[in-house]
N, C-alpha and C positions, 0 to 999 in steps of 0.2 A: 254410745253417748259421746260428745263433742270431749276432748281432752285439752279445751282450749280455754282462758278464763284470765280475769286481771282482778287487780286488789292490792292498791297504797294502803298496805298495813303488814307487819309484822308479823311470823310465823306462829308468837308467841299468842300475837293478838286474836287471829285465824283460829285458834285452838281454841281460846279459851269463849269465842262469839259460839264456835260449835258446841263447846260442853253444857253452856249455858242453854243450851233447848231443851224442851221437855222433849224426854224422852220415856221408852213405854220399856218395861221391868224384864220383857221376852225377850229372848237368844237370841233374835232376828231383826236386832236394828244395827248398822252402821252407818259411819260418817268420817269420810275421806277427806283430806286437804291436797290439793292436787295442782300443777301448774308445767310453765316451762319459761325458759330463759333465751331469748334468742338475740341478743343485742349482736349488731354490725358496723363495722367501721370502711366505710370506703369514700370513694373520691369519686365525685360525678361531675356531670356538667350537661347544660342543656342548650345545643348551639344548630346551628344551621336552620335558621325560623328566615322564611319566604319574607323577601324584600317588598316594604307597601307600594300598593300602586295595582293588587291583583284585582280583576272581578271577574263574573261569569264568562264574558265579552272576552275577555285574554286568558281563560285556561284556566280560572278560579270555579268554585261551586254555586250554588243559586244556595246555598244556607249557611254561605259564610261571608258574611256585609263584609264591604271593602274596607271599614276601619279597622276591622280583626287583623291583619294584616299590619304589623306594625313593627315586622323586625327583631324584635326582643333576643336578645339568646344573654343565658345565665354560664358563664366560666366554669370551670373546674374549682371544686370546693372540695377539704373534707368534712365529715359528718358523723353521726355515730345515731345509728339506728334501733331503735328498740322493738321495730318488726312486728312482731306476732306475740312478743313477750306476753304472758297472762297469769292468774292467780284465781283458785277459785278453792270450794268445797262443795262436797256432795254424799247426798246418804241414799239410803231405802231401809224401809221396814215392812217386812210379809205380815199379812192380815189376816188370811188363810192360805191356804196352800196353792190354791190357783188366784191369789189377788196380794199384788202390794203396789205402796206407794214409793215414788223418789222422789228428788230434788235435786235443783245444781243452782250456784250462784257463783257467776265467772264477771273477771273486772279486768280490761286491761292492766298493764304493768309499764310506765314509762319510766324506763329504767337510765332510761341514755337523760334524763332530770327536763324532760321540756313537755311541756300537754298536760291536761288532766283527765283520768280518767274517773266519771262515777260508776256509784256501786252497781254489780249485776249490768257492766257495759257491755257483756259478752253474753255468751248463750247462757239462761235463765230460765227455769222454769219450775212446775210441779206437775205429776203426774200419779196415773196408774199406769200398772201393768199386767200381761196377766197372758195367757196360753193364744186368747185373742190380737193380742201384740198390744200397743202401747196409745196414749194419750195422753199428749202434755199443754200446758195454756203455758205461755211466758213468751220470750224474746228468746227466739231459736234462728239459726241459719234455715235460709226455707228448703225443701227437700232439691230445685233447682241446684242450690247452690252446695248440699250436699252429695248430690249427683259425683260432681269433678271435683269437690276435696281431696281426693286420692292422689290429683295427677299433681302429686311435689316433689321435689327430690329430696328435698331433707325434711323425711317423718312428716308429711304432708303440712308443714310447715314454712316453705320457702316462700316470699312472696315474689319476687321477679318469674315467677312461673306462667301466670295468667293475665296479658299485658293487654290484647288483644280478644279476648274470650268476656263474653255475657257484658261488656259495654260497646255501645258506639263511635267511642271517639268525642270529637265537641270539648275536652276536658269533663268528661262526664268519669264520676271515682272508680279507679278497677273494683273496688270494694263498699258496698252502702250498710250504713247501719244507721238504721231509721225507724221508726213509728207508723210510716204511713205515705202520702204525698208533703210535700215539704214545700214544695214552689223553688226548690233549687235544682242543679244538676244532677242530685243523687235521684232524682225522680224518673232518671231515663236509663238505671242502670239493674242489671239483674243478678248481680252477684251477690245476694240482699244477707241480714240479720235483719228479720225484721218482729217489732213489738206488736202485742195484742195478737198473736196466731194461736190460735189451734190446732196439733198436729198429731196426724193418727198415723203410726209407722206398725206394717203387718208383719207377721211373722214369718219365718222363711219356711217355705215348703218346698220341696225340691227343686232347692234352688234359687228359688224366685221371691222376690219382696218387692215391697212398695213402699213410698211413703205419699201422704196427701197436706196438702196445708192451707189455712185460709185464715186472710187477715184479716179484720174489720175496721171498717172508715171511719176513726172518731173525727177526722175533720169533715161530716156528711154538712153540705148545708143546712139552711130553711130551705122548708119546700118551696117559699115563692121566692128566693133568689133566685137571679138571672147571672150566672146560670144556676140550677139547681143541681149541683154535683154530689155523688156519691161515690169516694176512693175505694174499691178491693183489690184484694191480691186473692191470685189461686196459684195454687204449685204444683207438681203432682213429681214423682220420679218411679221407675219403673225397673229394678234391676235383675238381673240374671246371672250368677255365678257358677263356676267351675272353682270350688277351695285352690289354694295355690296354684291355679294358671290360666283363667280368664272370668274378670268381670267384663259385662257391657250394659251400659245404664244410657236409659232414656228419661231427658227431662221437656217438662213444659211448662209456662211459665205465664201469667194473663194478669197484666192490670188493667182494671176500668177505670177512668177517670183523673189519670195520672199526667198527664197532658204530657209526655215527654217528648213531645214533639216541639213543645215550646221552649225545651231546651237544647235542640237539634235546628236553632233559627228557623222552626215554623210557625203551625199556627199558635196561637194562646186561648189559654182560657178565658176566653168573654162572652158577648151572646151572640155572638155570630160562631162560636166553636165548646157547645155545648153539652161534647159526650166525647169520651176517649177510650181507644183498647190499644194497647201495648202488647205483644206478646215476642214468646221466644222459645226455640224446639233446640231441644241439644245431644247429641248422642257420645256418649264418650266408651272405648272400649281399651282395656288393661291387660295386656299378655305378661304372664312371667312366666322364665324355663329357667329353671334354677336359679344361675347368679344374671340372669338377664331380665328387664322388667321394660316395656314399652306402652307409651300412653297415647291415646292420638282423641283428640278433641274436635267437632265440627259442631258448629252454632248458627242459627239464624234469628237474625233480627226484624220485627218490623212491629212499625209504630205508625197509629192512623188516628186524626182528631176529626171529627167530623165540623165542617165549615161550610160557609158560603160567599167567603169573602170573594172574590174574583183576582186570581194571582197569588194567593196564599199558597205554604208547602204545607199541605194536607198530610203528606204521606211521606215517608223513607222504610227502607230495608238494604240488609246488606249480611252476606257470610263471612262468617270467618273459622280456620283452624289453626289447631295446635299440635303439635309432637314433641315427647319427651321421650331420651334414650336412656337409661341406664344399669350401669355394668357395676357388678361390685368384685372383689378380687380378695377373701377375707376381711378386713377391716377395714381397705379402701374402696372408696366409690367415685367414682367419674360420671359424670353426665353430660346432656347437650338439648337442648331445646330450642324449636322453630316456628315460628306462627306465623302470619297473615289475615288481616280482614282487609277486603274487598270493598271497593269504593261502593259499590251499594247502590241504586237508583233511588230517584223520588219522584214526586207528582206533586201538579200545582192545581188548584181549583180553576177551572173553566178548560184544560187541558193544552193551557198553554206551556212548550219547552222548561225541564227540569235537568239542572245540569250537578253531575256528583264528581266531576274530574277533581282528581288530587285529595281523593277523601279515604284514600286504602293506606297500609301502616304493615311495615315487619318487626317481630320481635326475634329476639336472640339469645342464646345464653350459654355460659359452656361456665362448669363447675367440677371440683373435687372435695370430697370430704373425710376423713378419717375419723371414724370410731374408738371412741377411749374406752368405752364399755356398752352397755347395753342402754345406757339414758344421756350420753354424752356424745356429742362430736363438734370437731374443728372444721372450718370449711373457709374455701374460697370462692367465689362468684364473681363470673363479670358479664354481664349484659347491655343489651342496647334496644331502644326500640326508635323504629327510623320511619316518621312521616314525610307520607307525599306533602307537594306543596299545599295544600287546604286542610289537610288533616293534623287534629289536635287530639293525638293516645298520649297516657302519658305512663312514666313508671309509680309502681307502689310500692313502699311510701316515694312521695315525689320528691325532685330534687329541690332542696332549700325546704327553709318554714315557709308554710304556704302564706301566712300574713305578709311577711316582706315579698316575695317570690312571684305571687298571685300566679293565673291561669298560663300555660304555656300559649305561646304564638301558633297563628299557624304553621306546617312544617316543620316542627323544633325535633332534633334527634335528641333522643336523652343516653347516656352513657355512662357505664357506672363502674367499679373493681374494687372487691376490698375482701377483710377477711372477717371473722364471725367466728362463734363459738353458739351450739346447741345444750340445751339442758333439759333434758325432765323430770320428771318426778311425780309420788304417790305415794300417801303416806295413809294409815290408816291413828283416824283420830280417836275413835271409840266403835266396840264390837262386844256386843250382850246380847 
C-alpha cells in the first residue's frame, strides 16, 4: 500500500479523528497514522526559451502556433519546496481468516506554508482483501503509475526523477491528480492519481503479480450531445520479480475520450472530432547486487482523436527513456539520472506534411544523501531538463508559483540545486 498521504492537521488531531471510529471488540482491528516530510530548499531558474518569430516553415513544429514562441525565461530564484510531503492514516480489520477489510485516507502536506491541500488529496480508498488478492474503490495512483514508483532515489520519493517519462511535453504536469478528463493539460498526461477507480491487485505467485484499474466517466454526456462523449481510463501493470535483485514491470495505459490531443495543439473536441484514444506501453526493469541498484525506464506515447476536419493534427506519438544509478557506501548514497524523449511524429487529416522538429527534451540529475537512521535522511540534488527549441517539459514541482510563473516558453531549460531533508514515519494508533 501507497506510504504516501497529506493532512493540514495536527498529530494530536489525526489520533483522536481515528479513535473516534467505530470500531469492532476483536483482536484484529488496527489503525495507523502514517506520513513523510520532505521539504527542499534550492535555487532554480528557467532560461534559454526560443526567440519569437519560430514556425513550421523555419524549424518549428506544426503543434506549436507561432505565438507560443515568446521568449519568456524566469531567473534564478530561491524557493522552498514541500515535494512529496504527505499525512495520512490507515487500518484493517480481519472478518474471517481468509477475508478482511482496509482503508487509507492520505492528504498532501504543504509545509513550505503555500497551496491548499483537501482531504484524502492523496491515495484513498476502501477495500477488501483476501488469499484472491485485493479490491479497493477510491482515488489510488492507477497501476501505470505504480509500475515506476520504484525508480527514485530517495525511498521512492524524489521528484526530479521522472521529468521526461509518462508525459509529452506541451507543459503538460509530470504528475496528474484528477477525477477524470478535465478540459485542461492534465488530460494528456499518464502519471495519473486518479478518482472513482476500481482496482483489483493479484496476489503474487511465483513471482508474478498484476494490478488492473478502471475509471469511470462521471463527466459522460447526454446522448444527443454533439459530441456525445464518454471519458474511461484502463490500467493494467504486469510484474515479475526476483526478491532482492530484479524487478521488471510492464505497464499499459488507455483513455477514451480524453481528447489529449487538444492539448498537444490538435484536434478538439467538437463535432467534427468525436471519439478519442490515448494510450501508453511502458516497461521498466530494476537490478540490485548488493549496494548497487539500476533502474532503466522506456515509454511510449501516442494519442489519436478521430477528425475530419482537413489539416487538423489528428495524431502524435513519441518515446522516451530513463536511467537511474545508484551506489550506496553504508550510510551514504550517491546517484545520477538520464533521460530523453524523442521529438515524436504526428499526422494531419487529409495527409498533408506534419512536422515535430525541436519537440525532444533531456533530463538530468546527480545527487547524494546520507542516512541518519532508518526513517531519516539529508540530501542534496541538482538537476536540469533542457528543451529543444519547440519543446515545453518542464520540472516537478515547477520553477516559481505557477499563478505568477504561468506555462514555460518554448525551449525553456529549467535548472535547479539545493539541499533537503527526508522524514518518515508510522505510528500505530490503536491495535485490539
Amino acid at each position: 500500500m501507497s506510504c504516501a498521504s497529506s493532512l493540514r492537521v495536527s498529530l494530536m488531531g489525526a489520533a483522536c479523528a481515528a479513535a473516534c471510529l467505530p470500531i469492532s471488540s476483536r483482536a484484529d482491528t488496527s489503525i495507523d497514522l502514517y506520513g513523510v516530510l520532505v521539504p527542499f530548499v534550492e535555487n532554480a531558474r528557467a532560461n534559454g526559451a526560443t526567440a519569437p518569430g519560430l514556425s513550421p516553415a523555419t524549424g518549428g513544429a506544426t503543434q506549436v502556433g507561432a505565438a507560443a514562441y515568446t521568449g519568456v525565461n524566469y531567473g534564478g530564484r530561491f524557493q522552498v519546496r514541500a515535494n512529496t510531503s504527505n499525512l495520512g492514516f490507515r487500518g484493517a480489520r480481519d472478518f474471517t481468516p481468509h477475508l478482511a477489510g482496509f482503508f487509507q485516507v492520505e492528504s498532501g502536506i504543504p509545509i513550505e506554508g503555500e497551496g491548499a491541500n483537501t482531504w484524502a488529496s492523496r491515495n484513498s480508498g476502501v477495500g477488501l482483501k483476501g488469499p484472491w488478492g485485493s479490491v479497493l474503490v477510491g482515488h489510488w495512483d492507477t497501476p501505470y503509475k505504480t509500475a515506476v514508483a520504484p525508480v527514485a532515489a530517495l525511498r521512492a520519493q524524489n521528484p526530479y526523477d521522472l521529468n521526461v517519462i509518462a508525459n509529452p511535453g506541451f507543459n503538460v504536469p509530470v504528475a496528474v491528480t484528477a477525477s477524470g478528463r478535465t478540459g485542461t493539460k492534465a488530460d494528456a498526461g499518464f502519471l495519473r492519481r486518479q478518482s472513482n477507480m476500481l482496482l483489483y491487485s493479484a496476489p503474487t505467485l511465483a513471482g508474478l503479480s498484476g494490478q488492473f484499474a478502471f475509471s469511470a466517466g462521471d463527466n459522460k454526456t447526454a446522448d444527443n450531445a454533439v459530441p456525445a462523449v464518454d471519458p474511461k481510463l484502463y490500467s493494467l501493470m504486469l510484474k515479475v520479480e526476483i526478491p532482492q535483485l530484479l524487478s521488471v514491470r510492464y505497464a499499459y495505459e488507455r483513455h477514451t475520450d480524453y481528447f489529449g490531443m487538444q492539448q498537444l495543439g490538435g484536434s478538439t473536441a467538437g463535432a467534427a472530432a468525436a471519439r478519442s484514444r490515448d494510450q501508453a506501453h511502458m516497461l521498466v526493469g530494476i537490478l540490485t547486487v548488493g549496494d548497487t541498484r539500476i533502474s532503466a525506464v522506456v515509454d511510449r506515447l501516442k494519442y489519436h482523436t478521430d477528425d475530419n476536419t482537413t489539416g487538423a493534427v489528428d495524431g502524435y506519438q513519441r518515446t522516451g527513456w530513463y536511467l537511474l544509478a545508484q551506489q550506496r557506501f553504508g550510510d551514504h548514497q550517491v546517484y545520477g539520472g538520464y533521460g530523453a524523449a524523442a521529438a515524436g511524429s504526428c499526422s494531419r487529416v487529409g495527409g498533408a506534411a506534419c512536422v515535430t522538429d525541436g519537440l525532444g527534451a533531456r533530463q538530468a540529475q546527480l545527487g547524494y544523501s546520507y542516512s541518519l537512521d532508518k526513517q531519516t535522511d539529508l540530501y542534496v540534488t541538482a538537476y536540469q531538463i533542457r528543451n529543444q527549441r519547440s519543446a515545453q517539459y518542464g520540472a516537478f514541482p515547477s520553477v516559481g508559483n505557477q499563478a505568477s510563473v504561468g506555462s514555460n516558453a518554448p525551449g525553456v531549460d529549467t535548472r535547479g540545486i539545493g539541499v533537503g531533508a527526508l522524514f518518515l514515519f508510522d505510528v500505530n494508533l490503536y491495535k485490539r
